[in-house]
ROSEFI-243013 format. One record per residue (C-alpha): residue in three letters; x, z, y. Coordinates in nm, 4 decimals. Layout:
['ALA' [X Z Y]]
...
This chain:
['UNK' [13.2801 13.0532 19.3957]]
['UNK' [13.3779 13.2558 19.7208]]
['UNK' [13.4061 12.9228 19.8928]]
['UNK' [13.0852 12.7547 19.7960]]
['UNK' [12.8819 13.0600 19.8687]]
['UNK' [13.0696 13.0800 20.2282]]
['UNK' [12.9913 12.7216 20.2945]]
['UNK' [12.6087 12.7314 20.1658]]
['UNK' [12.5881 13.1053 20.3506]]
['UNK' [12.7066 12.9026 20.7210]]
['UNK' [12.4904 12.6214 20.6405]]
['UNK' [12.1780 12.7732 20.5890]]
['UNK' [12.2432 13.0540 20.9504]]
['UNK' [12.3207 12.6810 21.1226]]
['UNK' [12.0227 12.5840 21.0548]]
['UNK' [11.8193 12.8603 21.1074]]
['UNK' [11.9923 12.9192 21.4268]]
['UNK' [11.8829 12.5184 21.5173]]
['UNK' [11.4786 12.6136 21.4188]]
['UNK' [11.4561 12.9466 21.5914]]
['UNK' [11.1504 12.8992 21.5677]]
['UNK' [11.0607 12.9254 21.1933]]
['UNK' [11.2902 13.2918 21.2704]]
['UNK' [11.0967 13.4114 21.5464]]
['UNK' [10.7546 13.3253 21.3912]]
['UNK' [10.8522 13.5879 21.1855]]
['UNK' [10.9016 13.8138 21.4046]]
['UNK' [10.6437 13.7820 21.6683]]
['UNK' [10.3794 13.8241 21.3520]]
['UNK' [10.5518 14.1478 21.2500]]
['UNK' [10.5141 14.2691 21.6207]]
['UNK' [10.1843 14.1526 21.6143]]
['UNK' [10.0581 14.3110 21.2694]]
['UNK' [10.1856 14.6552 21.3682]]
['UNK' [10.0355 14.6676 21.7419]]
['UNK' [9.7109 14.5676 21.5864]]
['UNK' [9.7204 14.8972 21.4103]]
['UNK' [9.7144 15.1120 21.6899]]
['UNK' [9.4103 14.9469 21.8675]]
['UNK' [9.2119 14.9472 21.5339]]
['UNK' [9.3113 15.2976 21.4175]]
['UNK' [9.2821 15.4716 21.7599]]
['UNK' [9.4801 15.6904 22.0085]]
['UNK' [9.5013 15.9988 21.7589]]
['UNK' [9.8530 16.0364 21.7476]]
['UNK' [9.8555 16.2343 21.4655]]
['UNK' [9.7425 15.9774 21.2555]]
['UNK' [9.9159 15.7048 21.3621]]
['UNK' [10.2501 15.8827 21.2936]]
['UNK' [10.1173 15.9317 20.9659]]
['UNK' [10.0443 15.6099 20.8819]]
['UNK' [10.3260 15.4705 21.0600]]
['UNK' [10.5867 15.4012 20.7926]]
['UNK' [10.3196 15.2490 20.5371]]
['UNK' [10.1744 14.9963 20.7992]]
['UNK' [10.5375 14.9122 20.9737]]
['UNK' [10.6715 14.8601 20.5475]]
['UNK' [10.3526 14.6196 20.5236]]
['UNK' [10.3766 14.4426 20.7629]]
['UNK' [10.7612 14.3742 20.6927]]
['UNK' [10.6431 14.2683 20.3657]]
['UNK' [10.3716 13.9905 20.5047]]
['UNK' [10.6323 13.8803 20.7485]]
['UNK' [10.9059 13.8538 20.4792]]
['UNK' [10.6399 13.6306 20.2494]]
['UNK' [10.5400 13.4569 20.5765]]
['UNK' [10.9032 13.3068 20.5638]]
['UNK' [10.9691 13.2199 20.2334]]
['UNK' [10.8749 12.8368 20.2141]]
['UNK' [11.1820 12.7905 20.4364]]
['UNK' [11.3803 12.9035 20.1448]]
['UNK' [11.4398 12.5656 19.9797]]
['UNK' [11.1691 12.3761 20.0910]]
['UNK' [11.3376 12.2001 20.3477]]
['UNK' [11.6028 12.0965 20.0807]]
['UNK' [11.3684 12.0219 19.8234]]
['UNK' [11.1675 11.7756 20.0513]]
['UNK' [11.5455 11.6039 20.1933]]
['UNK' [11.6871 11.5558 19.8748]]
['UNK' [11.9620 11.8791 19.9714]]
['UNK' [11.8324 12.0714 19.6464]]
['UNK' [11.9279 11.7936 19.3914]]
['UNK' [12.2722 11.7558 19.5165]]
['UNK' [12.3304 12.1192 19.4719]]
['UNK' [12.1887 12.1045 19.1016]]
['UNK' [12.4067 11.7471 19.0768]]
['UNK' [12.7269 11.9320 19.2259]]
['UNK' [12.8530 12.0979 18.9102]]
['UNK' [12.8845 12.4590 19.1583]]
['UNK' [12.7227 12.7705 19.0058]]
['UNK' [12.3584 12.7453 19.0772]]
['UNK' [12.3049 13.1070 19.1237]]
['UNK' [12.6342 13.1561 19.3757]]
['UNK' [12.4326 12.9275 19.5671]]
['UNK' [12.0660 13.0807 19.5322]]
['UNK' [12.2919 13.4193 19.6374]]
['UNK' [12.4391 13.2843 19.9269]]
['UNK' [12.0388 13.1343 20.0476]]
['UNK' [11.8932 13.4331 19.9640]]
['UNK' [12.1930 13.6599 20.1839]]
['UNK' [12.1037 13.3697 20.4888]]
['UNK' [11.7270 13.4361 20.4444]]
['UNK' [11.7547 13.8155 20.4233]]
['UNK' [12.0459 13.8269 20.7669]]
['UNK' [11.7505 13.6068 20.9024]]
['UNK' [11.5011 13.8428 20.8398]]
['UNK' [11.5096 14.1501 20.6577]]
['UNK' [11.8079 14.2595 20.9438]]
['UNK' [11.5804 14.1759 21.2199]]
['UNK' [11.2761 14.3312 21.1171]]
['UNK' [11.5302 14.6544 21.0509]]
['UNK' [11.6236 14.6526 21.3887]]
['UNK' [11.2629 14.5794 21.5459]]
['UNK' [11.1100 14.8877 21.3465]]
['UNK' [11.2988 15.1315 21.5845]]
['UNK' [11.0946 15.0283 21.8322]]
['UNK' [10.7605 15.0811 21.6424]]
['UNK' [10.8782 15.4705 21.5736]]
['UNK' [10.9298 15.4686 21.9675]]
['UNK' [10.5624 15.3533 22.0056]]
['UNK' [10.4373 15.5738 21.7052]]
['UNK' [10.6198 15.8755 21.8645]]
['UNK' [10.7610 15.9393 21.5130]]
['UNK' [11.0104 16.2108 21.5089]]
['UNK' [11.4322 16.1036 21.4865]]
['UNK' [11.4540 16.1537 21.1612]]
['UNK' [11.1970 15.9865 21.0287]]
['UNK' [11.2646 15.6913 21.2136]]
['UNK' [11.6196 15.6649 21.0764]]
['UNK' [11.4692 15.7011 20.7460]]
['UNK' [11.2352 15.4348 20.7322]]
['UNK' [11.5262 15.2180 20.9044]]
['UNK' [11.7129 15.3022 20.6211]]
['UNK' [11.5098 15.2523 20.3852]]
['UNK' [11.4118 14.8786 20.5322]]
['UNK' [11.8064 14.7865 20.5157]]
['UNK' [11.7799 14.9018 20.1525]]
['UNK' [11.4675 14.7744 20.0283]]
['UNK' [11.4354 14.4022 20.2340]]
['UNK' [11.6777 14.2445 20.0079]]
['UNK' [11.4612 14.3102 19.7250]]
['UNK' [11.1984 14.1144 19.9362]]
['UNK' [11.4169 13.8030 19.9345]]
['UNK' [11.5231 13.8125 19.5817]]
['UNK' [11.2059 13.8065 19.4450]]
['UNK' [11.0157 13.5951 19.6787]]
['UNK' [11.3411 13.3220 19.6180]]
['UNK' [11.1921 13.3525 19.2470]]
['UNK' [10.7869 13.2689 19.3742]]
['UNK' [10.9177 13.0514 19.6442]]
['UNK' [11.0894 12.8565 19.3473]]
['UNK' [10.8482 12.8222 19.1320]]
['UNK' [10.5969 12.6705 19.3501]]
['UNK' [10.8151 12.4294 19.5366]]
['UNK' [10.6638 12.0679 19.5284]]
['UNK' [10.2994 12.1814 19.4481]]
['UNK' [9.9960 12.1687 19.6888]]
['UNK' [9.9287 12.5194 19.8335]]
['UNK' [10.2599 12.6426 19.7578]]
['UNK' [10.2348 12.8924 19.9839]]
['UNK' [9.9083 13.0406 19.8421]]
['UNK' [10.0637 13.0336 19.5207]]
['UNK' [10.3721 13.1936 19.6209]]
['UNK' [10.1707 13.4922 19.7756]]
['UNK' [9.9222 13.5315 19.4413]]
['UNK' [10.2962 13.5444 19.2390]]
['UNK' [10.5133 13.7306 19.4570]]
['UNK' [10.2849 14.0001 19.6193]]
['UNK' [10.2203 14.2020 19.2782]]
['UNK' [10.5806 14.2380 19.2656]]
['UNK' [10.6698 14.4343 19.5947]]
['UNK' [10.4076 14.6950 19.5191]]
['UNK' [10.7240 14.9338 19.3889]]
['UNK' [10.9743 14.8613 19.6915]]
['UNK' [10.6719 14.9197 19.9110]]
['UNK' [10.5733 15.2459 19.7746]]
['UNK' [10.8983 15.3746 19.7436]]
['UNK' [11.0194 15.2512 20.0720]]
['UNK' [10.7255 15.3658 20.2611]]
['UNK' [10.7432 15.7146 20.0178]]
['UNK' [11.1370 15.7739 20.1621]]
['UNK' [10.9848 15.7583 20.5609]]
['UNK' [10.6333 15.9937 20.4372]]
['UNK' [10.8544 16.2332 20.2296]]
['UNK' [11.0120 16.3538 20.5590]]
['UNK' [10.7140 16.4268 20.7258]]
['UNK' [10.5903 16.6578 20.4615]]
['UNK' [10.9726 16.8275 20.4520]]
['UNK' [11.0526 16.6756 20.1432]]
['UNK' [11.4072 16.5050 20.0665]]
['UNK' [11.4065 16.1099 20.0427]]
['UNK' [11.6895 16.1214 19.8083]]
['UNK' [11.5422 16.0012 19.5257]]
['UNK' [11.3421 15.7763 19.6700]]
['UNK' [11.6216 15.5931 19.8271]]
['UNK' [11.7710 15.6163 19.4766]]
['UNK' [11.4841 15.4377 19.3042]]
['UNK' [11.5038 15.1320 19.6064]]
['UNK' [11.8697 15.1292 19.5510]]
['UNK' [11.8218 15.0467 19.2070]]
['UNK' [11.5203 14.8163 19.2906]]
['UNK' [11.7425 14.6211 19.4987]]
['UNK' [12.0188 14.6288 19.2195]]
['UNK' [11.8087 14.4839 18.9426]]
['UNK' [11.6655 14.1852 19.2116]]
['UNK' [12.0423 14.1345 19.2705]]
['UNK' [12.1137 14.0919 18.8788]]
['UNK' [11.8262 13.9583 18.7559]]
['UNK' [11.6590 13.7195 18.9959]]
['UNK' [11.9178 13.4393 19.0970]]
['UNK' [11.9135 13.3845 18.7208]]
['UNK' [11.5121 13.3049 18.7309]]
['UNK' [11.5210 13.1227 19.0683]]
['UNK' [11.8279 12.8954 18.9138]]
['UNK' [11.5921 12.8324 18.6032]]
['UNK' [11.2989 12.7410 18.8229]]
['UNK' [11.4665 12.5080 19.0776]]
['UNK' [11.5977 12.2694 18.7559]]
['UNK' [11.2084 12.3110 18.6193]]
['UNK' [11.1328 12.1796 18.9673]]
['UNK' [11.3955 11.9513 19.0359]]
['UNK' [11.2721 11.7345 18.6784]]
């Protein structure tokens, strides 16, 4: 199991590393969604470090659904999907292993980017290593579940709509809670249990969602 996930892990950063691209798109609209906030908002810095940690965990989210087709469409459309289901190899070490490659791909970048935003939002130390934090906890959650929407709608015409209108409902919790951990500090209020309550956000995607995305890549694959 260790080996197949290794070799479907270095597959799928191979080929996201050969379509920078689809990667950077990613990024360059999460840099672009939280710059626009500033210029719509205004100067007030008061309110924009405020705001800050909501708009910088929304815009993580957006740019995290932005890149889910490349889950396992490409496979789906070159036939790579089927031979995984046809291998015999546990179908949810593999969805693991995707899921790890998508999140490395963006869930750590979009981690690191956001210390620039709390430079730019003048947001105090700690609160900028909290909603860093919080980011590396919560992301994953945003690729386990999205694998799930980004499953189901594989094959159909406006996937991606779809995927939004099935998956977006879904972060509402990791987004409060994420965004909470960052506000709590600037009211002087411990982000312990908020962290707690992404932790275990991020625990139940880990359990519980290979095991649907596995069930809705055979629905799709017949």
């Amino acid at each position: 199991m260790l080996r197949v996930f290794k070799a479907v892990l270095f597959r799928d950063l191979k080929l996201a590393l050969r379509q920078k691209s689809d990667v950077m798109n990613t990024v360059f609209f999460f840099i672009v969604v939280v710059t626009l906030v500033p210029l719509g908002v205004g100067p007030d810095a008061t309110i924009l470090r405020l705001i800050s940690p909501g708009v910088v965990w929304v815009a993580a989210l957006l740019a995290a659904l932005l890149s889910l087709p490349r889950l396992f469409a490409n496979d789906f459309a070159d036939g790579t999907l089927e031979q995984m289901l046809l291998s015999g190899e546990p179908l949810t070490v593999i969805v693991l292993a995707k899921v790890f490659a998508h999140w490395l791909t963006t869930g750590i970048p979009l981690t690191v980017i956001s210390a620039l935003f709390a430079l730019m939002f003048d947001m105090d130390s700690e609160v900028a290593i909290v909603l860093m934090a919080s980011l590396l906890i919560g992301t994953p959650v945003l690729s386990l579940v999205g694998s799930v929407g980004a499953s189901l709608t594989l094959g159909l015409r406006g996937g991606s709509v779809l995927t939004s209108l099935l998956v977006l409902p879904l972060y509402i919790p990791v987004l409060i809670f994420g965004a909470g951990a960052a506000e709590s500090v600037t009211i002087g209020v411990s982000p312990y249990a908020y962290f707690l309550i992404v932790a275990a956000l991020t625990l139940f995607s880990l359990v519980v969602m290979p095991v649907a995305t596995s069930a809705a890549l055979r629905i799709a694959a017949e």
